[in-house]
VOPAGU-2260 file (C-alpha; in pm, 1 decimal, decimal comma):
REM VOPAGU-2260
SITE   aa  ch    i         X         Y         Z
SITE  UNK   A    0       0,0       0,0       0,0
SITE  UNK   A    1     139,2     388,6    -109,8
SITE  UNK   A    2     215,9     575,1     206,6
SITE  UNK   A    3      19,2     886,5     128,0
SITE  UNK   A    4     300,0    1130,8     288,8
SITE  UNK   A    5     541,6     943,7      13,8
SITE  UNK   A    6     269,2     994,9    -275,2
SITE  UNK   A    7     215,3    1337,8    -153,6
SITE  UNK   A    8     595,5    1407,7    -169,6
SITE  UNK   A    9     583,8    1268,7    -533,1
SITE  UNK   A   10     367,1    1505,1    -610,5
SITE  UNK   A   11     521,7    1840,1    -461,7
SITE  UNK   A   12     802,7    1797,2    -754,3
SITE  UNK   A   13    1053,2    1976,3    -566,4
SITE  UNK   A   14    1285,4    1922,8    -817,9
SITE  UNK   A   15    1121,2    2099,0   -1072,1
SITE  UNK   A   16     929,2    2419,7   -1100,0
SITE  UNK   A   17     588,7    2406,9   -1056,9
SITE  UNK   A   18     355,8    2653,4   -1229,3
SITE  UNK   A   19     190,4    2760,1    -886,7
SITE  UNK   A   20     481,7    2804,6    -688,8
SITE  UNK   A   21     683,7    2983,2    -964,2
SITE  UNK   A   22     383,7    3260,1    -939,8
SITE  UNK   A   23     392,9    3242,1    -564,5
SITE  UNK   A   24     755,5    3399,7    -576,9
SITE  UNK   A   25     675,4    3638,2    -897,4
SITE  UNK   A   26     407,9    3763,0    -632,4
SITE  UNK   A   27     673,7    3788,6    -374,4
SITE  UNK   A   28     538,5    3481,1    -163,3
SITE  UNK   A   29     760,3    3255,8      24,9
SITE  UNK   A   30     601,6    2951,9     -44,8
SITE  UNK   A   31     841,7    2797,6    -312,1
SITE  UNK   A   32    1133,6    2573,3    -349,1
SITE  UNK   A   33    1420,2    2745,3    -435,0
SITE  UNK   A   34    1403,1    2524,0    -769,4
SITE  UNK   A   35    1085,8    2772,9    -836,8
SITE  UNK   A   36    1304,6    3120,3    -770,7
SITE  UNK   A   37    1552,9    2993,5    -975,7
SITE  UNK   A   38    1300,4    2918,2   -1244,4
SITE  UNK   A   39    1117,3    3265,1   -1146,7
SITE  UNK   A   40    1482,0    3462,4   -1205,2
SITE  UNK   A   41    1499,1    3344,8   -1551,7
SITE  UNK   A   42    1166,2    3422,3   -1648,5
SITE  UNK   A   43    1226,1    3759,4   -1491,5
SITE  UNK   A   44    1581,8    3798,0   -1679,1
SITE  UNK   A   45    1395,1    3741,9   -2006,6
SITE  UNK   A   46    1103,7    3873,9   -1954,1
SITE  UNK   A   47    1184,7    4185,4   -1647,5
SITE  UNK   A   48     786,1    4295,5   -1619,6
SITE  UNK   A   49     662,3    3962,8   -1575,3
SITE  UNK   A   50     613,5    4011,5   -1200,2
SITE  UNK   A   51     406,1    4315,0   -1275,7
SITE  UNK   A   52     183,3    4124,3   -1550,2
SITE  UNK   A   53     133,3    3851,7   -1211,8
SITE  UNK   A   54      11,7    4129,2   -1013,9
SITE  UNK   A   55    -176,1    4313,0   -1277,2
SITE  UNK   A   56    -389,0    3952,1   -1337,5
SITE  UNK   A   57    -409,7    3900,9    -966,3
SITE  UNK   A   58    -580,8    4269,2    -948,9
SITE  UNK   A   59    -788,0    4153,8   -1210,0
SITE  UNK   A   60    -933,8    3855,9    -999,2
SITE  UNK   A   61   -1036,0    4120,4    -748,4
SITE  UNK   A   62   -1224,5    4387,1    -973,0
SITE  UNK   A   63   -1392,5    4079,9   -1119,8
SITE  UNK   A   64   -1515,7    3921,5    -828,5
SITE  UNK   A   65   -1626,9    4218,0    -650,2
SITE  UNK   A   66   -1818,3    4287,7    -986,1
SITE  UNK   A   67   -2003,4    3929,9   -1007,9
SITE  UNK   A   68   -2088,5    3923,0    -613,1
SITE  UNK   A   69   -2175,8    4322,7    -615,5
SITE  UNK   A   70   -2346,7    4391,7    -886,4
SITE  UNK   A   71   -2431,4    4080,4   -1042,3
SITE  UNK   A   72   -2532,5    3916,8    -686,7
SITE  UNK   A   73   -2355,7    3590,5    -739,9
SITE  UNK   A   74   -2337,8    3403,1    -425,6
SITE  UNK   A   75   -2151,6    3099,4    -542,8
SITE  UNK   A   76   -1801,0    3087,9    -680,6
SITE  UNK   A   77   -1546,5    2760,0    -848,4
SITE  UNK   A   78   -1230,6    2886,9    -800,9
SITE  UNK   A   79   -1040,0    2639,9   -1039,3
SITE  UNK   A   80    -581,4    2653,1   -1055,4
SITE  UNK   A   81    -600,6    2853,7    -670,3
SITE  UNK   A   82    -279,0    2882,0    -659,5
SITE  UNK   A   83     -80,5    2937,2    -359,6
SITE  UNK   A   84    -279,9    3144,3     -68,6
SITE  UNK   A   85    -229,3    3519,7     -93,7
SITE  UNK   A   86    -371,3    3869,6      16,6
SITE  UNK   A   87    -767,3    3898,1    -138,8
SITE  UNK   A   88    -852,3    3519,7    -215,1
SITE  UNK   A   89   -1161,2    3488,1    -367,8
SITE  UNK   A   90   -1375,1    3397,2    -108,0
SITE  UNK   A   91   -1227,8    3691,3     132,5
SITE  UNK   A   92   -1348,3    3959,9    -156,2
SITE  UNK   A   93   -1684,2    3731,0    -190,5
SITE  UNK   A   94   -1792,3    3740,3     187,7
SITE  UNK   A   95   -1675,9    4110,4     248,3
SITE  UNK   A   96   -1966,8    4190,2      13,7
SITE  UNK   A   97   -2212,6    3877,0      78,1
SITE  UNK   A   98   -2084,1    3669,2     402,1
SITE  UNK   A   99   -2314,4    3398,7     297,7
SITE  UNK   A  100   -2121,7    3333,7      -2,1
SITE  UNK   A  101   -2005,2    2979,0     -80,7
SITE  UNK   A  102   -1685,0    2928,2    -217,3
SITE  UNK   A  103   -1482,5    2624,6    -377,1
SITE  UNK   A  104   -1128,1    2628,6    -464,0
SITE  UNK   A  105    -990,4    2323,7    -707,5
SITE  UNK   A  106    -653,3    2260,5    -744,9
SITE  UNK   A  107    -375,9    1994,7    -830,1
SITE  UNK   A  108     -47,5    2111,1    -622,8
SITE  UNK   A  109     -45,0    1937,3    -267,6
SITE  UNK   A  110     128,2    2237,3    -162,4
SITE  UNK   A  111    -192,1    2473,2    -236,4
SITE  UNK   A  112    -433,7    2233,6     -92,1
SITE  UNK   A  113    -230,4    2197,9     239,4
SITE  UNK   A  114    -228,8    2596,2     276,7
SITE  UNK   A  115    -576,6    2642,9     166,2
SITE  UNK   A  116    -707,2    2423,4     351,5
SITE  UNK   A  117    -529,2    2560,0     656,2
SITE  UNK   A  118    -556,3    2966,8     569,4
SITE  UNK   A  119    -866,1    2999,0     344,1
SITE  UNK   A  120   -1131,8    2953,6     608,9
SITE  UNK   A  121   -1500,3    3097,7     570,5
SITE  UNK   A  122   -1745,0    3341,6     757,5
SITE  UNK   A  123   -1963,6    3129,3     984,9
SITE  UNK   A  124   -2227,7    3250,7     716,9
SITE  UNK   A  125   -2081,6    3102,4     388,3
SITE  UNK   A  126   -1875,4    2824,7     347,9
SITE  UNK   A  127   -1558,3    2726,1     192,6
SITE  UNK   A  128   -1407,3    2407,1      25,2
SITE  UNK   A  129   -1122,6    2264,9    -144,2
SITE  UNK   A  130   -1117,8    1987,9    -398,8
SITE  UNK   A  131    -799,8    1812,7    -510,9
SITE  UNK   A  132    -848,3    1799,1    -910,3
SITE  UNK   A  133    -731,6    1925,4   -1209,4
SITE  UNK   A  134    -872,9    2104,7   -1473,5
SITE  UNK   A  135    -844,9    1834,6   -1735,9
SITE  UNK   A  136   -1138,8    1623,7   -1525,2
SITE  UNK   A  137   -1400,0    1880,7   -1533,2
SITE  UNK   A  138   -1662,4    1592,1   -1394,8
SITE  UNK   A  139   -1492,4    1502,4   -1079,2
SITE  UNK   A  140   -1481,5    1927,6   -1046,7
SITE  UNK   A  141   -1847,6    1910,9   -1094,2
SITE  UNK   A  142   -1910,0    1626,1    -865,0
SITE  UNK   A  143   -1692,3    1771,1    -580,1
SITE  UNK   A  144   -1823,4    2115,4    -562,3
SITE  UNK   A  145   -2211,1    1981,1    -605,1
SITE  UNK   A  146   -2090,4    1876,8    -224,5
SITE  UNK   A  147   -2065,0    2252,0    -129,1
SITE  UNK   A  148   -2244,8    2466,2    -418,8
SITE  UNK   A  149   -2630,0    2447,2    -572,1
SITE  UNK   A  150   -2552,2    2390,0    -918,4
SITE  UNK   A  151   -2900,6    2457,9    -973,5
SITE  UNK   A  152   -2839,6    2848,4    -894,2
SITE  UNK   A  153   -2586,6    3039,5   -1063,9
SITE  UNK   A  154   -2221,7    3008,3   -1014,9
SITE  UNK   A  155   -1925,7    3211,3   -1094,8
SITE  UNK   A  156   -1628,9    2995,1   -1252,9
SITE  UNK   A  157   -1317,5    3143,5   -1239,1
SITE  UNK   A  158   -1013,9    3042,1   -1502,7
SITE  UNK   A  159    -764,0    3308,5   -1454,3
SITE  UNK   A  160    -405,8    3134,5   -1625,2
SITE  UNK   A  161    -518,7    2834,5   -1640,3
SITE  UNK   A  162    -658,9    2733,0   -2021,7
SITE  UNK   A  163    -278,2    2833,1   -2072,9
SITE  UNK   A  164    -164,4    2518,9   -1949,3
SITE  UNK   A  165    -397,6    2311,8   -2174,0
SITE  UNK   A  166    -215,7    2230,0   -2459,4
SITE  UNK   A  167    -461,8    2266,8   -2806,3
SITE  UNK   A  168    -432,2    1867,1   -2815,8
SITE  UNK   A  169    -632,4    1871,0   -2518,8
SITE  UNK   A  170    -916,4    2045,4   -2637,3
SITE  UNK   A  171    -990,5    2353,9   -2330,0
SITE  UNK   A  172   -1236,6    2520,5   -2510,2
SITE  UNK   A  173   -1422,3    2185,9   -2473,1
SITE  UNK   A  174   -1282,9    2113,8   -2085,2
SITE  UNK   A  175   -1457,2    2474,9   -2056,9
SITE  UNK   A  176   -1759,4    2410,0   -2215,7
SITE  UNK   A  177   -1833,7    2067,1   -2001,1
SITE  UNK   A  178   -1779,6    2270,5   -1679,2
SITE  UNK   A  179   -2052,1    2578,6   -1797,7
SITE  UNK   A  180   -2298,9    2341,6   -1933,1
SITE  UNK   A  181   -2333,4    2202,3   -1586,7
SITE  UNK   A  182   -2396,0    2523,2   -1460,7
SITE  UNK   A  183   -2751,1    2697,9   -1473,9
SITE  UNK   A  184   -2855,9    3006,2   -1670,5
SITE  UNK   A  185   -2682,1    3330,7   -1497,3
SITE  UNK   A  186   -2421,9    3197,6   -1421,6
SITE  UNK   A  187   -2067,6    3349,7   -1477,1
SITE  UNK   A  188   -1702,1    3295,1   -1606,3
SITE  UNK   A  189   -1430,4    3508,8   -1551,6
SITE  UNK   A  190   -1142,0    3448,7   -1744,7
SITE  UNK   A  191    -749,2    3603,6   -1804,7
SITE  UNK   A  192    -476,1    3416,8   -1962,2
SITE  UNK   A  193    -100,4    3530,8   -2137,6
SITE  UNK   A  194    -110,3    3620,4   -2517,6
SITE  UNK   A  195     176,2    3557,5   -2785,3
SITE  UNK   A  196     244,2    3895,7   -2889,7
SITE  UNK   A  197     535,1    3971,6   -2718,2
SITE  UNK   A  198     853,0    3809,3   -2799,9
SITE  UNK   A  199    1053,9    3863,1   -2466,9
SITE  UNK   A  200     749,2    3666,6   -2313,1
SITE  UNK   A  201     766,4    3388,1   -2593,8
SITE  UNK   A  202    1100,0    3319,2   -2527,7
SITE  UNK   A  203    1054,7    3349,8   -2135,9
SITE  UNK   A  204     757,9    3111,6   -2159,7
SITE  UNK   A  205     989,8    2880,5   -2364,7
SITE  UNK   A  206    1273,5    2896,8   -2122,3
SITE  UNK   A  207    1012,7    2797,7   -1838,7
SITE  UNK   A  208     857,6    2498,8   -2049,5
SITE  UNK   A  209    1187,8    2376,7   -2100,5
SITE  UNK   A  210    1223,2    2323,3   -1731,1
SITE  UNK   A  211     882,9    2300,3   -1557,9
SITE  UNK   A  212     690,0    2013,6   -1438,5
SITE  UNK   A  213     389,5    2176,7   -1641,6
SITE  UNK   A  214     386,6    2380,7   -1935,1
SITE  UNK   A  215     219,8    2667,2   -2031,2
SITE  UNK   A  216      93,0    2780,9   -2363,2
SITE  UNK   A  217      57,8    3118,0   -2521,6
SITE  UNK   A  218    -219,4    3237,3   -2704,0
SITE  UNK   A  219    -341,9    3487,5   -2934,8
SITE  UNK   A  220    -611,7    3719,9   -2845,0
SITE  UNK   A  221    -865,0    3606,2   -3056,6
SITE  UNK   A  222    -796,6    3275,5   -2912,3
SITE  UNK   A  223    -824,9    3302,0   -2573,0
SITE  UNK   A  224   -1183,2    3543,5   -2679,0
SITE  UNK   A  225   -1305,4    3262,0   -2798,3
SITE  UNK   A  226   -1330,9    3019,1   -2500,8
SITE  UNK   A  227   -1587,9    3292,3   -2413,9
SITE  UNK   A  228   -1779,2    3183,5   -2738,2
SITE  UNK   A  229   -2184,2    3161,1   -2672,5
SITE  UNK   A  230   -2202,7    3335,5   -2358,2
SITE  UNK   A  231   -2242,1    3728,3   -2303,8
SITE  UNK   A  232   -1985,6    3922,4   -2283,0
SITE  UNK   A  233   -2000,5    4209,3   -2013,6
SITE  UNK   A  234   -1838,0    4481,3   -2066,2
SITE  UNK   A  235   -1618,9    4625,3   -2184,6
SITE  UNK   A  236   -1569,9    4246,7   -2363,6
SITE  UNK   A  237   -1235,5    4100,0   -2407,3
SITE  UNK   A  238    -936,1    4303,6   -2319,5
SITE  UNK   A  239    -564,4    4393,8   -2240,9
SITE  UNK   A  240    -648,5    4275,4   -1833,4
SITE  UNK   A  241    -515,7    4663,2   -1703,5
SITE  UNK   A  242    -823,5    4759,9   -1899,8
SITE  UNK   A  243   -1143,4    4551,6   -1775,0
SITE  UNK   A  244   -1316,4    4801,9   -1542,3
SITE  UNK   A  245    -997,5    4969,3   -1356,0
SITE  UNK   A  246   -1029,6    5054,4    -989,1
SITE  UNK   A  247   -1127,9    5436,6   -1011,8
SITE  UNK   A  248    -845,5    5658,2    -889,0
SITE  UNK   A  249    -576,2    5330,5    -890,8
SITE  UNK   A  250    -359,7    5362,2   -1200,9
SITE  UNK   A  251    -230,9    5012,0   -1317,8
SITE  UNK   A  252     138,2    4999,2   -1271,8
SITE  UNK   A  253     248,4    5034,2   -1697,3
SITE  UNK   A  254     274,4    4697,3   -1831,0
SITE  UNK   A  255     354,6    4549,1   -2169,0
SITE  UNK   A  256      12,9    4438,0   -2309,7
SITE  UNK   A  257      77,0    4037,1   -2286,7
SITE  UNK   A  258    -267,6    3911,0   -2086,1
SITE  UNK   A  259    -638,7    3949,1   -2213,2
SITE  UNK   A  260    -916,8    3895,0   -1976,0
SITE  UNK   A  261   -1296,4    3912,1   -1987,0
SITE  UNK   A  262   -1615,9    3821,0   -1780,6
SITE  UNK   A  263   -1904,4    3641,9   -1969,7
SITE  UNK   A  264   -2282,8    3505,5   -1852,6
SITE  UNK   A  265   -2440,5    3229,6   -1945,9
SITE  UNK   A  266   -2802,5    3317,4   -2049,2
């Protein structure tokens, strides 16, 4: 029989970068292997305002979910690729507006799961959960958060970075697809991933593939717009991610224009 702790250790990787843990440093986290900073340096010696584009996307997560559970009045909320803990999680900006809101985070990386499980905790009001499961089984995602959420009442699905680390071979527009069409009439997806049209970033992104335990896959704009295909877009539709509804009176810190985000209902 597999001694979980041993299985669990197999999965950390620690000898190779992990996608999560890499953008836990870029955000200036200390939960990474030093196999991750080293694999975070060379992205940022390539690519210098890739730290910036992790912040600007993590900003974005924020202005999107105060949007869906403000003025949309979502109360439900699939978190999917969590990544590591930081300041803002989901279901913090959720419950500040709606306490009752429910809130399930899915991810693969023991590491995440361990932390959220032990930082992310709810108002008595709402309730939070964490399901160990990657995007590539969007089924078991289904069948998990059905534990926690009313998939009969709208949901908010979040995707921010992670389509980019389904290869086209893998069809995400369809992994995408199978998780909305499980999902009832107003319900949400908010959506940001990396675009090809920067060449620093190609080769930065190349550099990382090279060496990482998962890869991750540039698109084109008009790509990643259309994994938004047959939903409605809200405005102001699919754009450089500084640009979707900015925080009045914030500035984004200047950026090169390499992420496009958008926020979409199902109707």
């Amino acid at each position: 029989m597999t001694d979980p702790r041993e299985e669990a250790g197999a999965r950390l990787q620690t000898d190779r970068p992990h996608s999560a843990r890499v953008w836990n440093y870029l955000l200036g986290g200390k939960d990474n292997y030093p196999v991750d900073s080293e694999a975070g340096d060379v992205i940022l010696t390539t690519f210098p305002e890739f730290a910036a584009v992790a912040r600007l996307q993590r900003r974005f997560l924020a202005r999107a979910v105060r949007f869906l559970a403000g003025e949309v009045g979502i109360r439900q909320f699939l978190d999917i690729g969590t990544g590591l803990p930081t300041a803002d999680n989901t279901h913090e900006l959720a419950q500040r507006i709606a306490p009752e809101s429910r809130i399930v985070y899915v991810d693969n990386d023991p590491l995440v799961l361990t932390h959220a499980r032990a930082l992310l905790t709810s108002t008595p009001e709402g309730a939070c959960a964490y399901v160990d499961a990657d995007v590539r089984h969007p089924e078991r995602i289904l069948a998990e958060a059905a534990r926690t959420l009313d998939l009969s009442r709208p949901v908010a699905l979040t995707a921010l970075g992670i389509m980019g680390q389904i290869s086209d071979a893998e069809r995400p527009a369809e992994l995408l697809d199978t998780l909305m069409a499980a999902l009832p009439r107003g319900s949400c997806l908010a959506l940001s991933d990396g675009t090809d049209n920067n060449e620093a970033l190609n080769r930065a992104v190349q550099v990382y593939n090279g060496q990482s335990a998962n890869t991750y896959h540039l698109r084109s704009p008009q790509e990643i717009a259309a994994f938004l295909t047959g939903l409605d877009l809200v405005d102001p539709g699919v754009v450089a991610t500084a640009s979707w509804r900015p925080d009045a009176g914030r500035p984004e810190e200047p950026t090169a224009d390499v992420s496009v985000c958008g926020v979409a209902v199902k109707n």
